[in-house]
Structure formats: C-alpha cells, structure tokens
LUMGUDO-257090 format. One record per residue: x, y, z of N, C-alpha, C, O in turn. Coordinates in steps of 0.2 Angstrom, whole numbers, padded with zeros to 4 digits, always signed. Example, Ala and Ser with C-alpha at 12.3 -4.5 7.8 and 13.67 -1.06 7.14 Angstrom:
# LUMGUDO-257090
+0066-0028+0039+0062-0022+0039+0066-0016+0039+0071-0017+0042;+0064-0011+0035+0068-0005+0036+0064+0000+0039+0067+0006+0040;
This chain:
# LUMGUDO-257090
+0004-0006+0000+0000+0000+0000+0004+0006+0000+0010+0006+0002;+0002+0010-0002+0006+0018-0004+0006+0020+0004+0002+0019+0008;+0013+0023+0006+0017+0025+0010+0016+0031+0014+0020+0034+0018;+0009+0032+0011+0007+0041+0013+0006+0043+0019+0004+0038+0023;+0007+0048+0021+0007+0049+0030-0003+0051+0029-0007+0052+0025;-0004+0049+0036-0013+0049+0036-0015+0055+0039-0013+0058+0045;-0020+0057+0035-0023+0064+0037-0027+0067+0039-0033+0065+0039;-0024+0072+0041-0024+0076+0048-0030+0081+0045-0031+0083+0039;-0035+0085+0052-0040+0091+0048-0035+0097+0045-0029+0099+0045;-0039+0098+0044-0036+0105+0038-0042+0111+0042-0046+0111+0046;-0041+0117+0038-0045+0124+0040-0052+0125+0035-0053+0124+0029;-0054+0126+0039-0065+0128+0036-0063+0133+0032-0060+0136+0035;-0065+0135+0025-0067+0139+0024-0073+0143+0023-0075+0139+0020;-0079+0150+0024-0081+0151+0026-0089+0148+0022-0090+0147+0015;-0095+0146+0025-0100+0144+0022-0100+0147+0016-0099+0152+0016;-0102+0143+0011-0103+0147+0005-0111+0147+0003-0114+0142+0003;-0112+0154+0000-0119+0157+0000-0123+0151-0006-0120+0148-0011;-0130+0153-0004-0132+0149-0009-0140+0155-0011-0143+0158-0007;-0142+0154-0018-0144+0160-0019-0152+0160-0017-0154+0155-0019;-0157+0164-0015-0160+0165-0010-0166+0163-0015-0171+0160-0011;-0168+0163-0021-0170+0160-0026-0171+0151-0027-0176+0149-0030;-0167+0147-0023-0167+0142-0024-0170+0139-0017-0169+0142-0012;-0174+0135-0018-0177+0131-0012-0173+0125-0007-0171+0120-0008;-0174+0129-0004-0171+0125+0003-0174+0117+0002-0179+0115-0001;-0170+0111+0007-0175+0108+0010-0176+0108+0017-0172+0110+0021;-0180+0105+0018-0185+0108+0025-0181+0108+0033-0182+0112+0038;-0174+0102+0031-0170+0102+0038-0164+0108+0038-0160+0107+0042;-0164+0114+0033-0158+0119+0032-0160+0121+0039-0166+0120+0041;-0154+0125+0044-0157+0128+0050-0160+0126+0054-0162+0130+0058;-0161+0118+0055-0164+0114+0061-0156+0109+0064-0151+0109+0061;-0158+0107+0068-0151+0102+0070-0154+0093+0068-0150+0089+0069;-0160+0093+0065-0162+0087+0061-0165+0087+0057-0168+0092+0058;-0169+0083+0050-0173+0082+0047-0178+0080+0052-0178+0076+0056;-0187+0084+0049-0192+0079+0050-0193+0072+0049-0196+0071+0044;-0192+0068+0052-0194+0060+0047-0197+0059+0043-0202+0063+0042;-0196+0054+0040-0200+0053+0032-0205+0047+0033-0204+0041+0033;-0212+0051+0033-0214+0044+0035-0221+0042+0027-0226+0039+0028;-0220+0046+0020-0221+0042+0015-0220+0035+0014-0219+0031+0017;-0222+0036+0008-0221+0028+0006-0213+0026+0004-0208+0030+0006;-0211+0021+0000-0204+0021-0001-0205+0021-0010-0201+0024-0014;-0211+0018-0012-0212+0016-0020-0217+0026-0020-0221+0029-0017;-0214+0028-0025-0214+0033-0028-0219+0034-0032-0219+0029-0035;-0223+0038-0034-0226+0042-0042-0221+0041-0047-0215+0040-0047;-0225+0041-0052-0219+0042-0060-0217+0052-0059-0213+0054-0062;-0219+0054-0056-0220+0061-0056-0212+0063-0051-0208+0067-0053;-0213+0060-0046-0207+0060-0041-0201+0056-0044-0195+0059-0043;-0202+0052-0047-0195+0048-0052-0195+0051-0058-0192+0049-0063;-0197+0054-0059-0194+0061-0065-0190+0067-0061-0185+0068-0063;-0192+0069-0056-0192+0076-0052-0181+0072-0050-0176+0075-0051;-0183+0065-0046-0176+0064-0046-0172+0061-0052-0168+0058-0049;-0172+0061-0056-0168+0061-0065-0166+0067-0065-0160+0068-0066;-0169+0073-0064-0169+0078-0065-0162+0081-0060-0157+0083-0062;-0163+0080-0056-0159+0080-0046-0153+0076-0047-0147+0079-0047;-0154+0068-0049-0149+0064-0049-0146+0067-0056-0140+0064-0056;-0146+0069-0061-0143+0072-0070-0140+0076-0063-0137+0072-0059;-0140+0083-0060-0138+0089-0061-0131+0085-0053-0126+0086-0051;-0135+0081-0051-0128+0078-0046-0121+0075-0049-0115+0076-0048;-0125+0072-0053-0121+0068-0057-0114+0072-0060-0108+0071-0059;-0117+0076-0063-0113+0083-0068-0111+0087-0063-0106+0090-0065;-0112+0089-0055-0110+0093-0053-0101+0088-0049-0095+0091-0048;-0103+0081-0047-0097+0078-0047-0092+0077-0053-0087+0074-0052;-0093+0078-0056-0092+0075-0063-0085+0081-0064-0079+0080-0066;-0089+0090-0063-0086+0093-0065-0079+0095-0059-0073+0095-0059;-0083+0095-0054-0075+0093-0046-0071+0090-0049-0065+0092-0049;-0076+0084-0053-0067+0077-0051-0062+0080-0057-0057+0077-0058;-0064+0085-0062-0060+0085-0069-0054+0092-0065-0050+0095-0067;-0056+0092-0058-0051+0098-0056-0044+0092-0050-0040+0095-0047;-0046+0084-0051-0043+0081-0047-0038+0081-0049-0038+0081-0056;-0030+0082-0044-0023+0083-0047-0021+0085-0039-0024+0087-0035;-0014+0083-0040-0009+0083-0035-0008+0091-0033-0005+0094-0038;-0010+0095-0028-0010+0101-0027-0017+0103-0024-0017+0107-0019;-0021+0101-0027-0028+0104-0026-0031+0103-0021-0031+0098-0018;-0034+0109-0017-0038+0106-0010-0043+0107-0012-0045+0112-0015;-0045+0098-0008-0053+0097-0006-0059+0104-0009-0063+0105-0013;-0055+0108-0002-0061+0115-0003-0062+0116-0010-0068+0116-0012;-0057+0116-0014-0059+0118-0021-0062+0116-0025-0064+0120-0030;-0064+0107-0023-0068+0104-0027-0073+0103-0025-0077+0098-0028;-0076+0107-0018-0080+0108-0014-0086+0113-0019-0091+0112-0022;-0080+0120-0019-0081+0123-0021-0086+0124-0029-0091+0128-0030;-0084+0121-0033-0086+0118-0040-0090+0116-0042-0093+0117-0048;-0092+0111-0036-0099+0107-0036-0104+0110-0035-0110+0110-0037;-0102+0117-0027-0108+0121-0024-0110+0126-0031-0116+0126-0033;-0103+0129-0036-0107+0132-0039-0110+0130-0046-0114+0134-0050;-0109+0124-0048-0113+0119-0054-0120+0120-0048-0125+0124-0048;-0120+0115-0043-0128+0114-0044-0132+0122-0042-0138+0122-0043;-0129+0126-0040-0133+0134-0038-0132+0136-0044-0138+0138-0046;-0127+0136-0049-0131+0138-0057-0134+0136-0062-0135+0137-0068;-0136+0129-0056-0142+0123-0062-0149+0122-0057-0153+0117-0058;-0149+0127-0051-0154+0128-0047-0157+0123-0043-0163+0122-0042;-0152+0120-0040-0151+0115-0036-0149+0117-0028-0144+0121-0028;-0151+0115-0022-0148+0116-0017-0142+0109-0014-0143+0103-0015;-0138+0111-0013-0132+0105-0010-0136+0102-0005-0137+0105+0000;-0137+0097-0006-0141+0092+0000-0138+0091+0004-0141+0086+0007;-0131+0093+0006-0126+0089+0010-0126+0098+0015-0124+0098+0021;-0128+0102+0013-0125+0109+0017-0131+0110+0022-0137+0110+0022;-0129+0112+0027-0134+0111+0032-0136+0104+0036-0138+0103+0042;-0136+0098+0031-0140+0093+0034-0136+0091+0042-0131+0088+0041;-0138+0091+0048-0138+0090+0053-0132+0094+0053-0128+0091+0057;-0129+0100+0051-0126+0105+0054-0119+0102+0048-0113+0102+0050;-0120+0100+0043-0112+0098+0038-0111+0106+0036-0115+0111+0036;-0105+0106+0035-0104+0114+0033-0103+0115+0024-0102+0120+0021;-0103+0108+0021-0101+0111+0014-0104+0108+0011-0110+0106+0014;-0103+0105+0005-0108+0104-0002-0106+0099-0004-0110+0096-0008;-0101+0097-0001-0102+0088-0003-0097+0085+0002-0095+0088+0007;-0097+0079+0001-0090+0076+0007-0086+0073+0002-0088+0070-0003;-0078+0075+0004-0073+0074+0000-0066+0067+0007-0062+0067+0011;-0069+0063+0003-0064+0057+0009-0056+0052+0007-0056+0047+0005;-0054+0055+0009-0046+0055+0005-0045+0048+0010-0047+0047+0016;-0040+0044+0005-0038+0039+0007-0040+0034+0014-0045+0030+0013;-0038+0034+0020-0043+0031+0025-0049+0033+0026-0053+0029+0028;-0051+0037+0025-0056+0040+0026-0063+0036+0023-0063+0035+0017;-0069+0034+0028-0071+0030+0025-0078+0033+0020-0080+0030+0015;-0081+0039+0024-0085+0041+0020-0086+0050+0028-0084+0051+0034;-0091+0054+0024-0093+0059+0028-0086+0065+0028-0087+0070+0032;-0079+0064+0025-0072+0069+0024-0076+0076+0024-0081+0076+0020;-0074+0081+0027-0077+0088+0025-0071+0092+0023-0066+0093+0027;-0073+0095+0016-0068+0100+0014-0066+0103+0015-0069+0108+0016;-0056+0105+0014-0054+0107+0018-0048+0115+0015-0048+0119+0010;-0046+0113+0019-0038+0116+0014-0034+0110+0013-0028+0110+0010;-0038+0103+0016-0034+0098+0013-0028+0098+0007-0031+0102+0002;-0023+0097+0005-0021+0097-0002-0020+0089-0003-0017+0084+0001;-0022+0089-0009-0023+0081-0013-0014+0080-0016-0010+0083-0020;-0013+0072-0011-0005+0071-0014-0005+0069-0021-0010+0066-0024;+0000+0070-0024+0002+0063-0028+0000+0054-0025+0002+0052-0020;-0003+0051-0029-0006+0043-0027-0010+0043-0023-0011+0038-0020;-0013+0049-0020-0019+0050-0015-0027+0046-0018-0027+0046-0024;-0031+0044-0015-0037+0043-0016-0041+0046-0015-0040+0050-0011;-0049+0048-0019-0050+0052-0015-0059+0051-0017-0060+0049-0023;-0065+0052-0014-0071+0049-0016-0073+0057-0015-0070+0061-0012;-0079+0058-0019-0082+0065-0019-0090+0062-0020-0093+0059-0025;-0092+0064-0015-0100+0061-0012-0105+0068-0013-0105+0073-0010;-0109+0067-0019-0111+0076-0021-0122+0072-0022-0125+0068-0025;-0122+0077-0018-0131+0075-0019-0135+0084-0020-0134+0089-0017;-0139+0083-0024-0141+0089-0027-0148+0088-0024-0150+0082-0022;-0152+0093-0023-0159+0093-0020-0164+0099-0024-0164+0104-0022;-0167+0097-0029-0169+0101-0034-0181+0100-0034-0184+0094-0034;-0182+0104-0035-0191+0097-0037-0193+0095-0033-0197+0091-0033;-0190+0097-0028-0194+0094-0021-0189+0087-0017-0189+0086-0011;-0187+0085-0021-0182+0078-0022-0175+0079-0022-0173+0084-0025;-0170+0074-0019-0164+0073-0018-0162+0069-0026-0166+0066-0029;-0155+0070-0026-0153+0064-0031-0144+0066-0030-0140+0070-0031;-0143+0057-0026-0136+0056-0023-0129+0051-0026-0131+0045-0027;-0124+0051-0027-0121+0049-0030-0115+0049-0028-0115+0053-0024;-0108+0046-0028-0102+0047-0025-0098+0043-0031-0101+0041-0035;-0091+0043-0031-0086+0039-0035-0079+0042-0029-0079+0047-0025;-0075+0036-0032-0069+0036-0029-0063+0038-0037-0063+0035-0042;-0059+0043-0035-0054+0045-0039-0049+0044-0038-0047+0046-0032;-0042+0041-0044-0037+0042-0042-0032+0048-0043-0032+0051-0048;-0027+0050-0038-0023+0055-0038-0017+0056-0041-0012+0055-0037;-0017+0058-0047-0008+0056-0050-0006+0048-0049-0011+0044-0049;+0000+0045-0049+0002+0041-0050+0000+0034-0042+0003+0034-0037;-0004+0031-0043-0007+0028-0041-0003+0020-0040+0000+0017-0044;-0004+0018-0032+0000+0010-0031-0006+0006-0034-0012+0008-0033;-0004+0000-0036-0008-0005-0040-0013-0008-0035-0018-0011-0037;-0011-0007-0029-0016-0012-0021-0021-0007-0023-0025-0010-0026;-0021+0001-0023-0026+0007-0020-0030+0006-0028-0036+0006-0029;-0027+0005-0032-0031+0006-0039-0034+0001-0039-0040+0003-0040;-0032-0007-0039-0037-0011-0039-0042-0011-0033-0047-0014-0034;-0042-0009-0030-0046-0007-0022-0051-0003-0027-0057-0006-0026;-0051+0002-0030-0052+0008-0033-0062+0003-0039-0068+0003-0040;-0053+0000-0043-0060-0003-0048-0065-0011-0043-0070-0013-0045;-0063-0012-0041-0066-0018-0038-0071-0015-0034-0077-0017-0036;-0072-0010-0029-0078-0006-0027-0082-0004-0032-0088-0004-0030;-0081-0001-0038-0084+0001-0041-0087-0005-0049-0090-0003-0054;-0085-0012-0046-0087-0017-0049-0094-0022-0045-0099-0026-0047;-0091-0017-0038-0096-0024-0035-0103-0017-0034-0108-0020-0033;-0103-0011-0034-0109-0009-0036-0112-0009-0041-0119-0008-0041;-0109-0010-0048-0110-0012-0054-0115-0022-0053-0119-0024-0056;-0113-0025-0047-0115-0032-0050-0121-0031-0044-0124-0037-0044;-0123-0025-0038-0126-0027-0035-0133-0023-0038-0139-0024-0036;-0131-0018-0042-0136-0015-0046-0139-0020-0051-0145-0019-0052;-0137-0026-0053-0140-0030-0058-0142-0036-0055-0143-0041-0058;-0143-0035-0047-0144-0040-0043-0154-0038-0040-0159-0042-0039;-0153-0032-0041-0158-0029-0039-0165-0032-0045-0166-0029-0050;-0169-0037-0042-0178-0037-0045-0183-0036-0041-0181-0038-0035;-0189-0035-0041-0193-0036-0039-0196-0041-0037-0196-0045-0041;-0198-0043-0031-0198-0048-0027-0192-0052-0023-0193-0056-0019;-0187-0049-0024-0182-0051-0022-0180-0049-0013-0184-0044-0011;-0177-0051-0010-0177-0047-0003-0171-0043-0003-0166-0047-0005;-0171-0035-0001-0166-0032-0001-0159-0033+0001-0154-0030-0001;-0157-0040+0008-0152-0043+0009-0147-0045+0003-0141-0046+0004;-0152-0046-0004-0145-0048-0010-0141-0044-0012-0136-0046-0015;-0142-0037-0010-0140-0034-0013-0132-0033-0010-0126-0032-0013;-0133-0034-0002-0127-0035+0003-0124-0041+0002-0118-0043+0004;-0128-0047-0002-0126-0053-0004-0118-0052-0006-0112-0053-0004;-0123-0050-0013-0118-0049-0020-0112-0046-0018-0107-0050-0019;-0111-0039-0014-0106-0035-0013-0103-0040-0008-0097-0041-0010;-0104-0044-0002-0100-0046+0001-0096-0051-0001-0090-0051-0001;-0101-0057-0005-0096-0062-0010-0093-0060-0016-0091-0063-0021;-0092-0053-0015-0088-0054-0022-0081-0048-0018-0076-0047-0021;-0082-0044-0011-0076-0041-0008-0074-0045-0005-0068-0044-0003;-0077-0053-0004-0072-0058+0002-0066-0061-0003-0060-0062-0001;-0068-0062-0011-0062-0064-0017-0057-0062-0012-0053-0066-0009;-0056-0055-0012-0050-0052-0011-0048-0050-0007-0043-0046-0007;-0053-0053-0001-0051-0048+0008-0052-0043+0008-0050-0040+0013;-0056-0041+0006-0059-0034+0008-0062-0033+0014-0065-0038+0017;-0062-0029+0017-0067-0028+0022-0073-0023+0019-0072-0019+0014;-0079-0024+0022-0086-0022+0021-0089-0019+0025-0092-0022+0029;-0089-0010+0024-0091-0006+0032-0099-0008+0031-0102-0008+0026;-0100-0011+0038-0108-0010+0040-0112-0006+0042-0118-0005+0041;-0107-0001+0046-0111+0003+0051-0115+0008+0046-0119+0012+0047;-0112+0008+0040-0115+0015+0036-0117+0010+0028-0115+0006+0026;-0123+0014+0027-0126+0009+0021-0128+0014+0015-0127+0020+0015;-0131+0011+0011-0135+0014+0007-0143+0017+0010-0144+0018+0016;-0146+0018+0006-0153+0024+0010-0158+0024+0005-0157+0025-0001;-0164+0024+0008-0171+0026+0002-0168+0033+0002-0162+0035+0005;-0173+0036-0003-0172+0045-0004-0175+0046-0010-0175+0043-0016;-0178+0051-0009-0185+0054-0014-0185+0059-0013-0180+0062-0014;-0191+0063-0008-0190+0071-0006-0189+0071+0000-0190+0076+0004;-0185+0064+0003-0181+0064+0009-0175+0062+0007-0173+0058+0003;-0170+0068+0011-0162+0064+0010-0161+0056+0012-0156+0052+0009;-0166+0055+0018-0163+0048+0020-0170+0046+0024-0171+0047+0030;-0173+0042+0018-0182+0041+0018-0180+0035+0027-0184+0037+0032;-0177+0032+0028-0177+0027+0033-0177+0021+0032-0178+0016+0036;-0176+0020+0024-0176+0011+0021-0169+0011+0022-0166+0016+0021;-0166+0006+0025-0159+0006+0028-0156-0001+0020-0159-0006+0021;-0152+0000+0016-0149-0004+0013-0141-0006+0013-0136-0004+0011;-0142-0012+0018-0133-0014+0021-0130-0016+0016-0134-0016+0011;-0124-0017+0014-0119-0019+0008-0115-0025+0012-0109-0027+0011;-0119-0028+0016-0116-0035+0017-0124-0042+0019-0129-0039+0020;-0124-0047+0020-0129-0051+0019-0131-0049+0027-0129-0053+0032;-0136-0044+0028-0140-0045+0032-0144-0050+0035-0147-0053+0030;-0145-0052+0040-0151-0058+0039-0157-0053+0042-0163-0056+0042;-0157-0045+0044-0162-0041+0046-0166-0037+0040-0171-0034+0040;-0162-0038+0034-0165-0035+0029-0170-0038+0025-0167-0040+0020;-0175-0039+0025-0178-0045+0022-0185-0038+0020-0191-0040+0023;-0185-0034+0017-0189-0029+0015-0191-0032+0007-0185-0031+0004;-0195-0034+0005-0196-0036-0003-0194-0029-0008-0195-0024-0005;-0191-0030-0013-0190-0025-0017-0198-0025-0021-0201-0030-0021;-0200-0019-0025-0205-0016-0026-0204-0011-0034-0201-0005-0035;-0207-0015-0037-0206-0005-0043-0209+0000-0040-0215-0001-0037;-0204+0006-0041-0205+0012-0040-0201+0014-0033-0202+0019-0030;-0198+0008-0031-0193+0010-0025-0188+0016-0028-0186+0016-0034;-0186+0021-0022-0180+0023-0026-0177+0022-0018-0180+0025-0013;-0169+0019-0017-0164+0021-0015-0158+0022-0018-0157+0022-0024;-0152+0022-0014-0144+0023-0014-0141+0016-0013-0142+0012-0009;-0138+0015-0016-0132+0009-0015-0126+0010-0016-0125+0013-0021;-0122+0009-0012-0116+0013-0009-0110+0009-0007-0107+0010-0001;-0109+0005-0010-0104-0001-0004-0097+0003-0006-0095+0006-0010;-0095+0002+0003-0087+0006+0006-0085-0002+0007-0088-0007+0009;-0078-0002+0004-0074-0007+0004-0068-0005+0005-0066+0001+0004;-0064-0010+0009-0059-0007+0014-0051-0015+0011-0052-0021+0010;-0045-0010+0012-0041-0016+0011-0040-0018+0019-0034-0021+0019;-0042-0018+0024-0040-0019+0031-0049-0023+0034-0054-0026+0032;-0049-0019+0040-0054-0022+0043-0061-0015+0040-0060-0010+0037;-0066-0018+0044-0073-0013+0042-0074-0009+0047-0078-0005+0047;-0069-0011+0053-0071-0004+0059-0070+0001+0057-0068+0002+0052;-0071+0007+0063-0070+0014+0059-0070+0016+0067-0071+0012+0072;-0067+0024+0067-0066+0028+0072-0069+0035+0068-0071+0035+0062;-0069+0039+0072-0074+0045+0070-0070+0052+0072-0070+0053+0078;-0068+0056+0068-0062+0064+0073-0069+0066+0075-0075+0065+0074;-0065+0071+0081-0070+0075+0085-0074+0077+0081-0080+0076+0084;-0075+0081+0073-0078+0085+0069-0085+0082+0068-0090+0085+0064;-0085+0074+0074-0092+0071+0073-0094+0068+0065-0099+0065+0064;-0090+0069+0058-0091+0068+0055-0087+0063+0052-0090+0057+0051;-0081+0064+0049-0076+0061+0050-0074+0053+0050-0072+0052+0055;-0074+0049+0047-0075+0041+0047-0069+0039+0044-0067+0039+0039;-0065+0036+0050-0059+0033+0046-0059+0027+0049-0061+0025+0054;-0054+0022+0043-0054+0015+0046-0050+0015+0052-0045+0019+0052;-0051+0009+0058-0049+0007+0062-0039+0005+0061-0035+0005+0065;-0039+0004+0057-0033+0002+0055-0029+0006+0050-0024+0004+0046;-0031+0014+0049-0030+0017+0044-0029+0013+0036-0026+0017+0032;-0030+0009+0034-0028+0006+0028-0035+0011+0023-0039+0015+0026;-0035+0009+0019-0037+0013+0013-0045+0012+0012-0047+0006+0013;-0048+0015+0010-0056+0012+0008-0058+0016+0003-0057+0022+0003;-0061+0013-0003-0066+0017-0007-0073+0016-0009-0075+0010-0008;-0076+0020-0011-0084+0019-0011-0085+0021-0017-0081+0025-0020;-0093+0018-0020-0094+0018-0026-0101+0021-0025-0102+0020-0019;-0108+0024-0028-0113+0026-0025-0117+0028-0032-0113+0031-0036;-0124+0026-0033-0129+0028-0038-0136+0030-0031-0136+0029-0025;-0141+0034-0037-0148+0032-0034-0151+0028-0041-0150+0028-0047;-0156+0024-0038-0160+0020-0041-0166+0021-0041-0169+0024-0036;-0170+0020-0045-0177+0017-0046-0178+0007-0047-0174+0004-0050;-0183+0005-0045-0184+0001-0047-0189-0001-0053-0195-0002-0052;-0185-0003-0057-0193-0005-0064-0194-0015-0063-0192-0020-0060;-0200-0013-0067-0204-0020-0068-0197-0027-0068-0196-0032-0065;-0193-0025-0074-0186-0028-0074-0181-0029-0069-0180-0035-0066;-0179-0022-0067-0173-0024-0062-0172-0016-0059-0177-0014-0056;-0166-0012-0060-0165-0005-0058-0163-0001-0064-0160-0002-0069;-0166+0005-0063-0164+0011-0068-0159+0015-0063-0161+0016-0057;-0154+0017-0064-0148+0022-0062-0150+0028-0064-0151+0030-0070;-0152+0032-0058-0156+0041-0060-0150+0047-0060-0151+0053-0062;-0144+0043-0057-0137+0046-0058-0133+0046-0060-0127+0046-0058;-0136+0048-0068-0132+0047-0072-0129+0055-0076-0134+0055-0078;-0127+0059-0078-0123+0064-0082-0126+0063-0088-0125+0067-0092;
C-alpha cells in the first residue's frame, strides 16, 4: 500500500452562500430532518423530479473530479460542485443537513466516508471519493465515486475498480420480489475474493423528497434485511470497501469516518429506481 502519511484536519473555509432564489430543504437551520414517513415506492411524477436532481448531481461531481490533481484542495472541489448545482438551481443536499458545513463530502484515502472539505491538499497517489447530492423538485438525487490522484500503487487502484465493480453487480442484482439482503449478498461475496473488508455501520438509504427516507440498505448479507423489493422504489447503494478491517473511528468534527486500522477504503454510489425488470440508475450525467 502507498506509504502516505494519514490525514490530519485542515481549515473551514467560510460557508458558502447559496442564492436566495433556490429552495431550501426543510432540515436547512434545524439540527435534524423531520422524518419521512411516506411511502418508499414513488409516483412516475417523483421519479422524473429525481432524474432531473440525480442528472444535475451527477454533472456537478463529474465537474469537481476533472479539477482532481496533485495540489488541489478538497475545498476547491467543494467549491465547483456548490457552484454547478446553484447555477443549475439545485440546493447541495449535504449543506446544512444536521449541521455539515459544505456541499459535498470529500474522503481521501482512510477516510471512510462523511471527509469535510478542507484546505486539505490532494497528494500525488492520494485517493479520493467525492459524495455530491443535489436537492432540486422537491427531491434529492445522490451519487459518489472514488478517484485516483496522480500516480497511483496498484493495491489502492485495484481497491479503486473492484468497489466500483461490485456496485455495478449489485445493481444488476436488484428485482422485484427479491429481498433487499442480495443486494449486501452480492457485494460481500464478491469483496471476500480479495479480503476486503465491508463497512456496516454505514449503508445505502431510500431517498426521494427525503435525503434519508429510513429504508436502511446494508452492503453485506443482512439476515435483518428482508424488506421485498418493489417497482417504483428509489434508494442509494453505496458499498465502502476497505483493504483492512470494516471498523471505523470517527475525529472529534463528529463527521469524519476513518478505518480502524487506517488502511485505505473506497466507495462507489448511484440512486436508483426500481422497474418491472430490475434497476434504472437516476445518476447518471
């Protein structure tokens, strides 16, 4: 594994405005979201509104990751994302939500997921995941990927595409009638090939015009998950895969998520709908 020293917080910079014009959601200025106590299967009307949320997410990480390079901090690609989705009329769904201060989560190598951007500077052969959710139409639409930085060791690269395989085979895992448990099936027999560790404690999530409706989706074989899949579902799948163990520590900043053993982790993330067939990807560019 790449020999990089592990990292330490960096400095806030200052909230950045968002224009008075675009609609809030409901938890901006509270210290939690109301609970969501809708349905989980959706209107065709709500699964257009997020197409619309997941396109404009999609594109606003899309445009961060093309600023990814050895020098760059975090904040910057914070920065990019906030102002793609405010001038595609989109609220950052990450800003506010239970007091996060920026617009997306940016999580460099250990870091398992929830990184807040910084004056961090991205090394050479650094990792780096950028977690961007757009809240536009009344609806959210959430997405993440893991990037490499400059000159990359072969452990953190293949680490890199094998998370972003095994969300690819758990999306095709996904039918109707099926119990939400395969979905954690798939990802965990296919991260044991190679030793992986597979965080539990943090999963995928419904979400529609709730950031995190309460459908909880594990990325390893629950035997507690046994909720039937359904058309017209929409959640997140999201599997964190780790070259070490799945524990995690958390910095004082409450947000913060790194492995137990500092080794490396990366994550992969769509939202979905459910069709007749299988899954539609609403997170697409």
């Amino acid at each position: 594994m790449s020999g990089q020293s592990l990292l330490v917080p960096g400095e806030l910079s200052p909230t950045r405005p968002v224009p008075g014009n675009i609609r809030r959601p409901e938890y901006v200025g509270k210290p939690a979201p109301t609970p969501y106590t809708g349905p989980e299967v959706q209107t065709p009307e709500t699964v257009e509104a997020m197409r619309v949320a997941g396109r404009i997410a999609a594109r606003a990480m899309a445009e961060a990751a093309k600023l990814i390079s050895p020098g760059v901090t975090t904040d910057e690609l914070d920065r990019v994302a906030h102002e793609y989705m405010c001038d595609h009329g989109a609220y950052p769904s990450t800003l506010g939500y239970r007091g996060f201060p920026k617009s997306l989560c940016s999580s460099v190598n250990e870091v398992i997921c929830h990184g807040i951007p910084d004056s961090t500077v991205l090394r050479d052969g650094d990792i780096v995941n950028l977690d961007v959710t757009a809240y536009i139409g009344g609806v959210h639409g959430d997405n993440n990927a893991t990037y490499l930085v400059g000159d990359v060791d072969e452990e953190s690269r293949l680490l890199v595409e094998r998370t972003r395989e095994s969300l690819e085979r758990a999306i095709k895992a996904v039918k109707p009638g099926r119990q939400i448990n395969i979905i954690g099936r798939v990802i965990e027999s296919y991260a044991k090939r190679f030793g992986y560790g597979v965080v539990r404690d943090f999963t995928g999530h419904g979400i529609n015009s709730s950031f995190h409706s309460g459908l909880i989706i594990p990325h390893y074989d629950s035997p507690h998950a046994t909720t039937v899949i359904q058309p017209g579902m929409t959640f997140t799948i999201e599997p964190m895969l780790t070259l070490g163990t799945h524990e995690y520590d958390m910095w004082d900043d409450g947000w913060t998520v790194v492995t137990k053993d500092r080794k490396r982790t990366a994550q992969f993330e769509h939202t979905l709908v459910v069709t007749d067939s299988g899954a539609e990807i609403l997170t697409l560019p």
